[in-house]
Jmol script that loads the backbone (N, CA, C; Angstrom):
load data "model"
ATOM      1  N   UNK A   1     -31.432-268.609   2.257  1.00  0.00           N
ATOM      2  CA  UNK A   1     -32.625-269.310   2.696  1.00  0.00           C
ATOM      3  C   UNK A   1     -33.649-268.265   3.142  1.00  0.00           C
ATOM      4  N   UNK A   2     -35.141-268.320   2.822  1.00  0.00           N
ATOM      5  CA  UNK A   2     -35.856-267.468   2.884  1.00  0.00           C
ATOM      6  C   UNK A   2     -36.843-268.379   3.935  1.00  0.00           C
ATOM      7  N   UNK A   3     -36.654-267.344   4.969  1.00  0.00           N
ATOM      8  CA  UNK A   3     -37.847-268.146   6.441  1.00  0.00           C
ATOM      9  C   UNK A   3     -39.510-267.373   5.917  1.00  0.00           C
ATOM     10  N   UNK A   4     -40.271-267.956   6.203  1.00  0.00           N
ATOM     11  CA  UNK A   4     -41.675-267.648   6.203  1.00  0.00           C
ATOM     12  C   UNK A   4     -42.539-268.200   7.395  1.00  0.00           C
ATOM     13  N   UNK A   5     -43.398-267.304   7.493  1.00  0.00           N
ATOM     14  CA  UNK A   5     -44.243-267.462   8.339  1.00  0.00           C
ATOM     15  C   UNK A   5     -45.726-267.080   8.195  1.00  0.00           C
ATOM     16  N   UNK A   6     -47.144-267.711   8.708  1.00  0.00           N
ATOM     17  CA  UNK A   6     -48.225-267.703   8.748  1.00  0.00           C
ATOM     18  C   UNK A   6     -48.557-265.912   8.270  1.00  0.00           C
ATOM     19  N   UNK A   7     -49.083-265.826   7.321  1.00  0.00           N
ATOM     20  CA  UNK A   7     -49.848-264.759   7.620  1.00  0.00           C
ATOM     21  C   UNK A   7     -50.800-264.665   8.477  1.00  0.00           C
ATOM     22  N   UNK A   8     -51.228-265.174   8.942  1.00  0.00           N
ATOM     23  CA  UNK A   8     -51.939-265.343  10.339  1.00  0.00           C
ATOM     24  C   UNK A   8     -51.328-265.204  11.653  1.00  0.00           C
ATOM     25  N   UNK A   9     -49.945-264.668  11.428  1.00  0.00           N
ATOM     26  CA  UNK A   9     -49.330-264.913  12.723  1.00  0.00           C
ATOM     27  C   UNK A   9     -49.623-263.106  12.933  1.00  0.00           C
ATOM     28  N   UNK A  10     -49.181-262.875  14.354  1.00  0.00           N
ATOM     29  CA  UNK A  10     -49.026-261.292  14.366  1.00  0.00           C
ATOM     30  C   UNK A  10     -47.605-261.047  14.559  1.00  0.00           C
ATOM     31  N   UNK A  11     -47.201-259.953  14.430  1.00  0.00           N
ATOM     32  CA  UNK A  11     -45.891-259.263  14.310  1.00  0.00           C
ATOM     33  C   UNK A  11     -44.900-259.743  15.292  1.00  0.00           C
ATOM     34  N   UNK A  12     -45.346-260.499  17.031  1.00  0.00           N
ATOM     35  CA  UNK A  12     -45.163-260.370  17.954  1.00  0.00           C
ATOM     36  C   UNK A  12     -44.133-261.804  17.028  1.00  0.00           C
ATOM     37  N   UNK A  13     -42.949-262.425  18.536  1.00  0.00           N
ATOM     38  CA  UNK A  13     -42.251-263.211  18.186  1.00  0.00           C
ATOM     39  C   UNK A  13     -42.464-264.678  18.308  1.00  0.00           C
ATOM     40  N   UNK A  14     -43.934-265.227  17.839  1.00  0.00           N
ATOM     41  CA  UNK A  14     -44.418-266.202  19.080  1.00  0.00           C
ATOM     42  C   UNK A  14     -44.910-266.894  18.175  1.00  0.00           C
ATOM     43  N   UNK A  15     -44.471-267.514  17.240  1.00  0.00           N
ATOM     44  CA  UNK A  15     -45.206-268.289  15.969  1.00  0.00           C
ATOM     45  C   UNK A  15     -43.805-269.487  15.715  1.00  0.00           C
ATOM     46  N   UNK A  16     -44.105-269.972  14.353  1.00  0.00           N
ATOM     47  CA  UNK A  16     -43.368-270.897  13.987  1.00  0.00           C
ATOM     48  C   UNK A  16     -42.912-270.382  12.389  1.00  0.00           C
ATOM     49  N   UNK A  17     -41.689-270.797  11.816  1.00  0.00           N
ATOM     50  CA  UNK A  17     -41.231-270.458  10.548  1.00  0.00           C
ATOM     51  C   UNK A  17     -40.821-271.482   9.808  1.00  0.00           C
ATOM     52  N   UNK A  18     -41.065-272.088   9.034  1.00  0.00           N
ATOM     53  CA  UNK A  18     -40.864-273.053   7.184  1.00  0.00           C
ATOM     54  C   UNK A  18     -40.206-271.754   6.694  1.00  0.00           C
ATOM     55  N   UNK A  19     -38.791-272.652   6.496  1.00  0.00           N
ATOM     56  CA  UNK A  19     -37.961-272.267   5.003  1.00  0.00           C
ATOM     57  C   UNK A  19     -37.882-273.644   4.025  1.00  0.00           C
ATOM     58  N   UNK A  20     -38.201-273.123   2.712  1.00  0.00           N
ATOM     59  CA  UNK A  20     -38.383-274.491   1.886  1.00  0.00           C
ATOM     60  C   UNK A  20     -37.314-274.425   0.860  1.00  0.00           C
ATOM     61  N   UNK A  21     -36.147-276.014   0.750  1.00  0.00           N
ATOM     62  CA  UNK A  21     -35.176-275.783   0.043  1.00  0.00           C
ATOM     63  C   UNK A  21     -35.110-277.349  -0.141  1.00  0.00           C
ATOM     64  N   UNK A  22     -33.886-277.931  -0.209  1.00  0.00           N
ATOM     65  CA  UNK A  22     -34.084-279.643  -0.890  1.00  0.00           C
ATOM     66  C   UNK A  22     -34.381-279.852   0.050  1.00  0.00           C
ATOM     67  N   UNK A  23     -34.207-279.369   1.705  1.00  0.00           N
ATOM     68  CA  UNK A  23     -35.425-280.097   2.578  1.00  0.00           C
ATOM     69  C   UNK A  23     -36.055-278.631   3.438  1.00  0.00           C
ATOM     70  N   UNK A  24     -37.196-279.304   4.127  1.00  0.00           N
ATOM     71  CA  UNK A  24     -37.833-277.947   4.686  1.00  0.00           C
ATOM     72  C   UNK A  24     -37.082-277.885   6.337  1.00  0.00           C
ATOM     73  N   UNK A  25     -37.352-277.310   6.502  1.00  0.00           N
ATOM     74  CA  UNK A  25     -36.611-276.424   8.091  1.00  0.00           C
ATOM     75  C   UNK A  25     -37.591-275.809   8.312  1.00  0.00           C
ATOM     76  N   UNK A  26     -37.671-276.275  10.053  1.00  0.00           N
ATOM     77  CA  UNK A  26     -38.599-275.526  10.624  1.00  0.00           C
ATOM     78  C   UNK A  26     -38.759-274.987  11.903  1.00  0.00           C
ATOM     79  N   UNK A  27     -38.389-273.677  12.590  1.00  0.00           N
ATOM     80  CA  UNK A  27     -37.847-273.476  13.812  1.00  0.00           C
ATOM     81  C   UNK A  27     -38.884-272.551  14.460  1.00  0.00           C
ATOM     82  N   UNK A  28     -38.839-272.132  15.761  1.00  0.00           N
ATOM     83  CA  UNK A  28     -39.453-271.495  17.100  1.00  0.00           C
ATOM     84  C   UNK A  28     -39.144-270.111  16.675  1.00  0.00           C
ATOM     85  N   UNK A  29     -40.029-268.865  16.601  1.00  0.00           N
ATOM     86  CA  UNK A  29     -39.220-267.989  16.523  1.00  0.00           C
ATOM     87  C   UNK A  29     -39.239-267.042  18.066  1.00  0.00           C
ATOM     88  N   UNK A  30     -39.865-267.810  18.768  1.00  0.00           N
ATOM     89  CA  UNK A  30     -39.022-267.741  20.035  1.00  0.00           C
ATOM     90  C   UNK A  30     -37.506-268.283  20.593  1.00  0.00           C
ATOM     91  N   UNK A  31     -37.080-269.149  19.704  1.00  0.00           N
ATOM     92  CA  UNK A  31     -35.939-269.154  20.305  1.00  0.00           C
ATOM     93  C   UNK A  31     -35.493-269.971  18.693  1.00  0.00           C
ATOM     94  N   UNK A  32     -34.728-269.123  18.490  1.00  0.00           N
ATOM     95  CA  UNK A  32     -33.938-269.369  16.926  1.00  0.00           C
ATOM     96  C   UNK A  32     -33.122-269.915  17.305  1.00  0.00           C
ATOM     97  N   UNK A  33     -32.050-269.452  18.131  1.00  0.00           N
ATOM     98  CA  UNK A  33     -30.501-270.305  18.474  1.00  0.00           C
ATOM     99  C   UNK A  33     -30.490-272.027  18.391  1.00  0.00           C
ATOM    100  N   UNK A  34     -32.055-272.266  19.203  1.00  0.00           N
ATOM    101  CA  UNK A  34     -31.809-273.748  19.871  1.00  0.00           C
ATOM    102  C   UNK A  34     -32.151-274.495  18.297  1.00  0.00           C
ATOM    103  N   UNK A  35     -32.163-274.331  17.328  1.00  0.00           N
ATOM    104  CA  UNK A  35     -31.896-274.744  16.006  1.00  0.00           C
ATOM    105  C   UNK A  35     -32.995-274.946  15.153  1.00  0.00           C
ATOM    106  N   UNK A  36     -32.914-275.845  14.365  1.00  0.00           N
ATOM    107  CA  UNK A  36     -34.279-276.704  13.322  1.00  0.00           C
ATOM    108  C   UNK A  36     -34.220-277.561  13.244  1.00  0.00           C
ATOM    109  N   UNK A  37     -35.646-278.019  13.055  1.00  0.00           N
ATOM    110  CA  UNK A  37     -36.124-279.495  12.409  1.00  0.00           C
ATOM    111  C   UNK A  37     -35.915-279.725  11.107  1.00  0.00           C
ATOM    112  N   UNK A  38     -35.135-280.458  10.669  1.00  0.00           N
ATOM    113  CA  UNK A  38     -35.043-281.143   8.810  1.00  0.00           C
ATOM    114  C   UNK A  38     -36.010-282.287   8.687  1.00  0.00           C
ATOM    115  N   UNK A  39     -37.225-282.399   7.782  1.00  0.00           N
ATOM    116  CA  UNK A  39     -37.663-283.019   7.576  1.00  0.00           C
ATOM    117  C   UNK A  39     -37.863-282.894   5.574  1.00  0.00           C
ATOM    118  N   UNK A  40     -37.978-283.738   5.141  1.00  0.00           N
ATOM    119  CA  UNK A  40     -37.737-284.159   3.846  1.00  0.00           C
ATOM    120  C   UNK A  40     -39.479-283.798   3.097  1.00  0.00           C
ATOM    121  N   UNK A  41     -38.818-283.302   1.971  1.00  0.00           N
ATOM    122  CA  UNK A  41     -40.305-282.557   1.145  1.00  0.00           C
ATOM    123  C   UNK A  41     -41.432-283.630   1.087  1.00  0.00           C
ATOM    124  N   UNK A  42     -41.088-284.582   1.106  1.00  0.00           N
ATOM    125  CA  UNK A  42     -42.561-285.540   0.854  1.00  0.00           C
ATOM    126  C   UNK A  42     -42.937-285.558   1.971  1.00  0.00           C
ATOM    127  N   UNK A  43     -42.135-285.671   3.560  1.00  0.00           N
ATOM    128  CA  UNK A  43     -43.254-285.599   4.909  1.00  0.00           C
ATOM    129  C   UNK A  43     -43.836-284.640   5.006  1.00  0.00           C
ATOM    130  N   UNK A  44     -43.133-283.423   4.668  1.00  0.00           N
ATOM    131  CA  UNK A  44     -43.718-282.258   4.867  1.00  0.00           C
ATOM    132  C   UNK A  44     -44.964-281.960   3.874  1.00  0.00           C
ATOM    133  N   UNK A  45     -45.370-282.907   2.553  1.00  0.00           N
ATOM    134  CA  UNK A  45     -46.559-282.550   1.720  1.00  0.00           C
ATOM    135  C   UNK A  45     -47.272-282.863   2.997  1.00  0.00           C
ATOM    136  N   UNK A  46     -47.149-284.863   2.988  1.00  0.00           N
ATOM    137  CA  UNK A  46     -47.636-285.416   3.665  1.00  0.00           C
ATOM    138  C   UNK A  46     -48.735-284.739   5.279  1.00  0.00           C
ATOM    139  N   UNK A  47     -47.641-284.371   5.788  1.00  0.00           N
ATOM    140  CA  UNK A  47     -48.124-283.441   6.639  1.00  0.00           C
ATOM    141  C   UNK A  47     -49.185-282.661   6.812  1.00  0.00           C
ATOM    142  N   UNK A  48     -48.713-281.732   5.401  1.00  0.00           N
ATOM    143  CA  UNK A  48     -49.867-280.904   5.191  1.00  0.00           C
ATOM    144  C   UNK A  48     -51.309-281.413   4.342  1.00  0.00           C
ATOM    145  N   UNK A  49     -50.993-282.415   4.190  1.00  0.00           N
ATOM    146  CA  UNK A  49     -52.160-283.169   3.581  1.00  0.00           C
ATOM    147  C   UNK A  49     -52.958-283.945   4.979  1.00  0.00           C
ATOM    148  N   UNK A  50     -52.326-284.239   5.807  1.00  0.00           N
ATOM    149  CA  UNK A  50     -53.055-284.584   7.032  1.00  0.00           C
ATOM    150  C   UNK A  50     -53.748-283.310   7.948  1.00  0.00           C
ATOM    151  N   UNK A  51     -53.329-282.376   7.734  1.00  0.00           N
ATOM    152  CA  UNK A  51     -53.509-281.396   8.341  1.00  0.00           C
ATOM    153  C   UNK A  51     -55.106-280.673   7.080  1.00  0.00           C
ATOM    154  N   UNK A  52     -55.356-280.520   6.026  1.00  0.00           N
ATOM    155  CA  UNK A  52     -55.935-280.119   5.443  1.00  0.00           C
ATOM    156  C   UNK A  52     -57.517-281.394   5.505  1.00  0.00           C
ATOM    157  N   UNK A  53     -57.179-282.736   6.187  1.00  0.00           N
ATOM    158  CA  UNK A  53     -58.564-283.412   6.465  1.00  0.00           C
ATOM    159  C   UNK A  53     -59.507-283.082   7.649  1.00  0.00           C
TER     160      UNK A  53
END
end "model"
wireframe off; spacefill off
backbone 0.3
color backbone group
């Protein structure tokens, strides 16, 4: 699984990470341990289609 993050973020540990696979995952990278969110590829278009109005 390949994590990504904002190119907009800076180096520091204080952003958020999307790995995209049959569903997306999405965790703190302040605190990795306490786990991820699974949410399913169509909320996550969805999402970003609300986010892009």
């Amino acid at each position: 699984m390949r994590w990504q993050k904002s190119t907009y973020s800076g180096a520091n540990e204080n952003c958020v990470e999307v790995a995209l696979d049959q569903v997306v995952r999405i965790r703190d990278t302040k605190d990795r341990p306490a786990g991820t969110l699974e949410i399913s590829t169509r909320s996550w278009d969805a999402f970003l289609a609300d986010l892009a109005r």
